[in-house]
VOGU-3710 file (C-alpha; in Angstrom, 3 decimals, decimal comma):
1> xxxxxxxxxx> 17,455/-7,619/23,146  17,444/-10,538/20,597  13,353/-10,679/21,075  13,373/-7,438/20,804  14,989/-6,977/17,434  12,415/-10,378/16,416  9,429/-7,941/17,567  10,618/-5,056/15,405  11,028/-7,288/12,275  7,705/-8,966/12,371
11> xxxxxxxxxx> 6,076/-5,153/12,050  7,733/-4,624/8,816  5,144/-5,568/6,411  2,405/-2,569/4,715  1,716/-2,808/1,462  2,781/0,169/-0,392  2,013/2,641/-0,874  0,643/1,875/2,051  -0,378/0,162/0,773  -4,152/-1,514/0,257
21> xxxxxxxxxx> -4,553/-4,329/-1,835  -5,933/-3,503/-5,211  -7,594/-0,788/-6,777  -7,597/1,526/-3,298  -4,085/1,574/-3,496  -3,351/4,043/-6,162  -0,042/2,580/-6,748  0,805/-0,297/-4,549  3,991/0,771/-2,963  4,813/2,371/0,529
31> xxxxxxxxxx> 5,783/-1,485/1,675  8,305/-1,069/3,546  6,423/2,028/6,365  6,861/-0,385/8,879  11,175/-0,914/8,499  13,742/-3,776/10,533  14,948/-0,658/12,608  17,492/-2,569/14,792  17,679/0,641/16,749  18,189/-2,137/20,137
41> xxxxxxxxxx> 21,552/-2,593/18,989  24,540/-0,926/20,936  26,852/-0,099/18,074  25,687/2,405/15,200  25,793/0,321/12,196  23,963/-0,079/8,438  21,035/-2,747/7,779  19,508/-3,654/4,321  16,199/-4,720/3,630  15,142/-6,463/0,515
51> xxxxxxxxxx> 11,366/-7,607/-0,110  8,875/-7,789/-2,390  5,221/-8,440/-2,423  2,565/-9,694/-4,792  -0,913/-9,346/-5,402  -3,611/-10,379/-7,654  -7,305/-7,469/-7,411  -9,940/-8,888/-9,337  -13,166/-9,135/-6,800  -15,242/-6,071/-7,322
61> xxxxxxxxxx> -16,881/-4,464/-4,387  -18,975/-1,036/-3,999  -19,362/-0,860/0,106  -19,019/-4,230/1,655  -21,084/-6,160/-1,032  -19,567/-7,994/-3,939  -20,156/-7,892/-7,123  -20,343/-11,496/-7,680  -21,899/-10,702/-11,786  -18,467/-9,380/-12,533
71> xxxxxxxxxx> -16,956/-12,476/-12,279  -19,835/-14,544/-14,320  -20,017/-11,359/-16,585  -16,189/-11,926/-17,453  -16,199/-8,291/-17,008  -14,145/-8,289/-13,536  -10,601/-5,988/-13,783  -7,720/-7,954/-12,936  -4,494/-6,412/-11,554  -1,085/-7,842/-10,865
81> xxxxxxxxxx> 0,922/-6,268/-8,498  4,346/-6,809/-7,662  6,720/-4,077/-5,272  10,265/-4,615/-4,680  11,171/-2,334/-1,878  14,780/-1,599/-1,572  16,122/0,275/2,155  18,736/0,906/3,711  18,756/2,417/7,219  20,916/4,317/9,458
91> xxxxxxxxxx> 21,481/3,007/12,876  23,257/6,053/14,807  22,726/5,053/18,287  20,308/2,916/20,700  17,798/5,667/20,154  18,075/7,138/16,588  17,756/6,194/12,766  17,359/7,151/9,426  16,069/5,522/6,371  15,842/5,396/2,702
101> xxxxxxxxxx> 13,248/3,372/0,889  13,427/2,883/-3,367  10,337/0,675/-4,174  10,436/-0,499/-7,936  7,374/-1,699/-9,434  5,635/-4,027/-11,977  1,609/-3,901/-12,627  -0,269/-5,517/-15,317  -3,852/-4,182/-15,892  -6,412/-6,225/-18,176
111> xxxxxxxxxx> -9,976/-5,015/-18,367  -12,354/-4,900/-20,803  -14,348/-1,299/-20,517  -11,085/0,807/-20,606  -10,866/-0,822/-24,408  -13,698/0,342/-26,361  -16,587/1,709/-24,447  -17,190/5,489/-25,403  -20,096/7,432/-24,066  -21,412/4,642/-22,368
121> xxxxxxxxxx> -21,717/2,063/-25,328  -19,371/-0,439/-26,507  -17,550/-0,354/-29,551  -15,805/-3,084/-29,454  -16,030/-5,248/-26,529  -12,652/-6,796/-25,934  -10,426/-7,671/-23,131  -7,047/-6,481/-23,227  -4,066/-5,563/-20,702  -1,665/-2,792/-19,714
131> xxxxxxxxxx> 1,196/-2,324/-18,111  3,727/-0,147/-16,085  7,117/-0,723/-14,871  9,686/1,833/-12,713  10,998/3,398/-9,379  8,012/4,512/-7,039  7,439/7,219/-5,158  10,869/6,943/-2,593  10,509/7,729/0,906  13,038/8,934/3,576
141> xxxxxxxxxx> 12,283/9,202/7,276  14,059/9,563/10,356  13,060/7,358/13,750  13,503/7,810/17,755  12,938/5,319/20,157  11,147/7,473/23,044  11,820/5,480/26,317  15,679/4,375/26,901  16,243/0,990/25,024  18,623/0,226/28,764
151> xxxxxxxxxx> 16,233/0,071/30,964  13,241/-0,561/29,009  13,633/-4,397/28,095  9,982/-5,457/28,189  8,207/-2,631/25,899  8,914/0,441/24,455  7,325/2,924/21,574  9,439/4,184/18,266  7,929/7,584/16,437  8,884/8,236/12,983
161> xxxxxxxxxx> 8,877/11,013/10,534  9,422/10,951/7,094  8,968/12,615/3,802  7,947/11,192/0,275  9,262/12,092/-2,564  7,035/12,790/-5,991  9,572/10,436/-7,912  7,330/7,764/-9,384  6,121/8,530/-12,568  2,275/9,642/-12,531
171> xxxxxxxxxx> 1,583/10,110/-15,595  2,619/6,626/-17,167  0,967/5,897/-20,295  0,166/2,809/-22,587  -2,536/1,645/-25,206  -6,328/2,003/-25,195  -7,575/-0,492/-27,628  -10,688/0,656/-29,898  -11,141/3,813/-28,512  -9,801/6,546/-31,031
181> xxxxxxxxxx> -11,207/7,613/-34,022  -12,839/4,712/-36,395  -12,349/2,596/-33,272  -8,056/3,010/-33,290  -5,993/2,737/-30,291  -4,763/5,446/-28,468  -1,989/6,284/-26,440  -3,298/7,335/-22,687  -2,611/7,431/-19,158  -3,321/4,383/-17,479
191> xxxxxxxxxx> -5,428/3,968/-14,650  -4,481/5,237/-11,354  -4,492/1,939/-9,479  -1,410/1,505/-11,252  0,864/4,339/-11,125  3,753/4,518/-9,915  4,133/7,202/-7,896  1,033/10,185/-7,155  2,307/13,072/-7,981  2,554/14,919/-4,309
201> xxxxxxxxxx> 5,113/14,959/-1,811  4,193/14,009/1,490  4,572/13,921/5,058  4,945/10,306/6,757  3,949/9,813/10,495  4,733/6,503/12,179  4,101/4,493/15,636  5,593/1,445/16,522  5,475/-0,538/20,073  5,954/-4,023/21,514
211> xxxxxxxxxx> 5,608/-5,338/25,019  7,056/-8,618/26,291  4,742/-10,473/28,510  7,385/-13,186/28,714  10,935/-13,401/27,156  9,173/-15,280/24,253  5,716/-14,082/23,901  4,840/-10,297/23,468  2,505/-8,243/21,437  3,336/-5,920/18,763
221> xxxxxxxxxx> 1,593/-2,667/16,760  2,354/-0,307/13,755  0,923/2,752/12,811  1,402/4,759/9,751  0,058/7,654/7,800  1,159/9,212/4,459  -0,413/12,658/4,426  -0,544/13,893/0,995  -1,066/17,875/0,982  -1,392/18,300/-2,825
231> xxxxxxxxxx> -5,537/17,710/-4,086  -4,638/16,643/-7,221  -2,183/15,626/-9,795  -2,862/17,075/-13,117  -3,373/13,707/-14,839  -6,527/13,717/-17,108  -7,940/10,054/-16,199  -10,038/9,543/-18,979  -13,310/8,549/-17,042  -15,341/11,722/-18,517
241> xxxxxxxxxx> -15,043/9,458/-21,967  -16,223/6,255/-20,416  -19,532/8,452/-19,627  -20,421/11,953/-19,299  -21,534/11,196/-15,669  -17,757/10,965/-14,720  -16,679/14,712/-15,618  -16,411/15,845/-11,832  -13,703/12,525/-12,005  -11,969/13,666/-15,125
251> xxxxxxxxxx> -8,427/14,728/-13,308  -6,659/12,533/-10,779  -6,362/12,760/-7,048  -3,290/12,782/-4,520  -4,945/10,871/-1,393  -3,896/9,989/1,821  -3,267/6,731/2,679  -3,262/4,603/6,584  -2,513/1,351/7,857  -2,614/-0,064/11,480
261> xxxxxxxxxx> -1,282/-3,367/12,731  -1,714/-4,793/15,503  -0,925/-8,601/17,311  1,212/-11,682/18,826  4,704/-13,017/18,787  5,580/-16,087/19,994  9,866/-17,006/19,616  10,882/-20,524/19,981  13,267/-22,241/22,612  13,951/-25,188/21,092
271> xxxxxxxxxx> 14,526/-23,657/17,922  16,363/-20,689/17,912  15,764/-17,530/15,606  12,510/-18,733/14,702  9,380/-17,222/15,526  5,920/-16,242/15,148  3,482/-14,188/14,975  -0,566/-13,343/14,046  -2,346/-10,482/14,036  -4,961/-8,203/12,398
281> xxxxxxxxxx> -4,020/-5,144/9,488  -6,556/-2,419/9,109  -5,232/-0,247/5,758  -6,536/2,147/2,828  -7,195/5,146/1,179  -9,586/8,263/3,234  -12,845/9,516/1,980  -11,351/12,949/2,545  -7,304/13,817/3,370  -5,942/15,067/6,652
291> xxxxxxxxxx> -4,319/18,460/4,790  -5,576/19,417/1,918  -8,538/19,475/-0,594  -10,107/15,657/-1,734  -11,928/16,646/-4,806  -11,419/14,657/-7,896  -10,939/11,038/-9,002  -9,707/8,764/-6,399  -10,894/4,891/-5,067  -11,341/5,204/-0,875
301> xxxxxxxxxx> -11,759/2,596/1,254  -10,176/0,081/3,382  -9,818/-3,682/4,094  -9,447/-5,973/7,222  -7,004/-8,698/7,117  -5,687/-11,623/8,937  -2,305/-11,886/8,810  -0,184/-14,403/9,875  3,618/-14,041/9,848  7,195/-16,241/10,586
311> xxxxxxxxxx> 10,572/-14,549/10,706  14,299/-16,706/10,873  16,634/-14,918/12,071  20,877/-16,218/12,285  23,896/-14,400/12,596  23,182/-10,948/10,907  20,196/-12,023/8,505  16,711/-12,375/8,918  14,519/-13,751/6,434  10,556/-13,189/7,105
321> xxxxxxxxxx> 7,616/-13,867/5,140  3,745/-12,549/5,976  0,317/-13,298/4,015  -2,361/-10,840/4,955  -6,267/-12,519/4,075  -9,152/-9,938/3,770  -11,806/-10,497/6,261  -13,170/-6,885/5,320  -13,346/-4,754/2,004  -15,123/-1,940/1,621
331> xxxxxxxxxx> -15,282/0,369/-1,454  -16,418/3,713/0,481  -18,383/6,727/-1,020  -16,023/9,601/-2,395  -16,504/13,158/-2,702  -17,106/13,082/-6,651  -19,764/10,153/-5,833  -21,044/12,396/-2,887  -21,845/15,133/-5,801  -22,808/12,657/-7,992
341> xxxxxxxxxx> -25,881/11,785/-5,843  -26,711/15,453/-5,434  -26,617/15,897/-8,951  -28,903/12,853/-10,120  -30,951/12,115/-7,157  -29,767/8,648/-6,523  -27,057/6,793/-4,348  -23,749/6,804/-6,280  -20,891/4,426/-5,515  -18,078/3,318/-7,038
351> xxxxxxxxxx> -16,628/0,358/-6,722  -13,410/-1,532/-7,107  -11,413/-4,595/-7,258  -9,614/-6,235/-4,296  -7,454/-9,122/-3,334  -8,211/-11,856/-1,468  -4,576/-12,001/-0,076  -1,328/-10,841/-0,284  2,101/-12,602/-0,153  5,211/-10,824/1,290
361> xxxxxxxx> 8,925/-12,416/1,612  12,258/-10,669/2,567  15,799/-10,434/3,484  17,470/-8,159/6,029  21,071/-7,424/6,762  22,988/-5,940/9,279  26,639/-4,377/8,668  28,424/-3,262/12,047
//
């Protein structure tokens, strides 16, 4: 049982909202997708889960090519990200749970064309930063373990359904330097990448599995998709002002968003509660969503990542830590760039800035 449990913790880590790292994730949350569900256990009981995760995107990419000039340029966007995800989840019996998730957020933007390029031409060129701060988009979700915990020591498969809630704010504003009139600042939304919530409520699927091959060695995999009905928000994004190209982009998207995970555990004898494991994360934002129109501005694409993980685990706490590293990143063509092209004859791309890594640390508890 104990492995299991170790299994089931070391598949807790997305990043939100589901979280890609960097511009693709529209708002960085959804961390905590892949929950401690201690559903093994044979008395009902309560578990929280603290954790928060961290990321710097500043490495621009359109497709899987870097923009390497943005860096020498100076002209790279850089965006900190940091997600505490606050859950607490309902053990009822060895085959069924519930869960709330509250992710609160922090993201600092600092760029330099969002701050005084109009039409196309600079009017000043200066870098400078914004920022949001608040509750995310919370999610709530109920899970089943389908084969009897009992009998089914060495593997087993937990499906999950949830809903998100519209609760983030996505329409958070702050400063645009030099862009009003005589070159004034102005008070406007701020870029999507860091919202904090999308505006749609959605419908959460989930997988997750493990099989022991020994008592102390097993594999382990996640799936999750957030399937976001609504086509768009409302939100005016501004990018029609950048340059008239852009007005098909001019109004914000509610994507979908995936991640898949997928590796080893390995638990140690000699030193007990600690263990683990490595594996590969596949996560991002669709070209187009599963329900639903995918007009409008939005950043799709995806990135591969190594991730190693460790998880200590004593009495009724567990403490775990993981740090995905891109292998992949690509930027992928969207439906506005898709007309774009049309429209002007040419291959149109956007791109957008990614993370090389991504560090996540946590805390669950258990309360029988």
């Amino acid at each position: 049982m104990k492995n299991i449990i170790i299994l089931l913790i070391l598949s807790f880590f997305l990043h939100n909202n589901a979280e890609a790292q960097g511009c693709v994730a529209i708002k960085g949350s959804g961390t905590s997708c892949m929950l401690v569900h201690p559903d093994s256990a044979k008395v009902s009981g309560w578990q929280f889960t603290s954790s928060v995760r961290y990321f710097k995107s500043f490495r621009h990419f359109s497709g899987t090519e870097e923009n390497k000039q943005r860096l020498i340029d100076n002209s790279e966007v850089i965006n900190h990200t940091g997600i505490l995800d606050l859950s607490l989840t309902r053990v009822f019996n060895d085959r069924w749970s519930a869960m709330i998730d509250i992710p609160v957020i922090s993201n600092a933007r600092s760029s330099l064309y969002e701050h005084g390029l109009v039409n196309g031409a600079y009017i000043k060129k200066e870098r400078h930063s914004m920022h949001s701060f608040g509750v995310g988009d919370i999610r709530l979700a109920a899970y089943r373990w389908m084969l009897d915990p009992a009998t089914n020591h060495k593997g087993n498969i937990q499906l999950g359904l949830g809903v998100k809630l519209p609760t983030g704010d996505y329409d958070y504003k702050d400063y645009w330097q030099n862009v009003g009139p005589n070159g004034t600042k102005e008070l406007r939304t701020v870029d999507q990448s860091i919202q904090l919530g999308d505006g749609g409520t959605g419908i959460t699927f989930e997988a997750n599995t493990f099989y022991n091959f020994k008592p102390n060695f097993g594999m382990y995999g996640s799936f999750f998709y957030l399937s976001n009905p609504r086509e768009q928000n409302g939100v005016r994004s501004y990018r029609e002002t950048i340059t008239p190209v852009l007005a098909n982009e001019a109004i914000m998207s509610v994507p979908d968003q995936f991640m898949f995970r997928a590796g080893f555990s390995y638990s140690f004898n000699q030193l007990k509660g600690l263990s683990l494991a490595a594996g590969a994360r596949y996560e991002g934002i669709p070209v187009k969503d599963l329900i639903g129109g995918s007009g409008d501005f939005r950043r799709p694409g995806y990135i591969w990542s190594v991730e190693p993980s460790i998880n200590y685990a004593f009495n009724q706490v567990s403490l775990f830590a993981s740090v995905p590293f891109a292998v992949v990143r690509n930027r992928t063509q969207s439906v506005t760039d898709k007309e774009n092209s049309i429209k002007r004859g040419v291959f149109v791309r956007g791109d957008a800035a990614f993370a090389d890594y991504s560090i996540n640390v946590g805390m669950s508890v258990k309360f029988h």
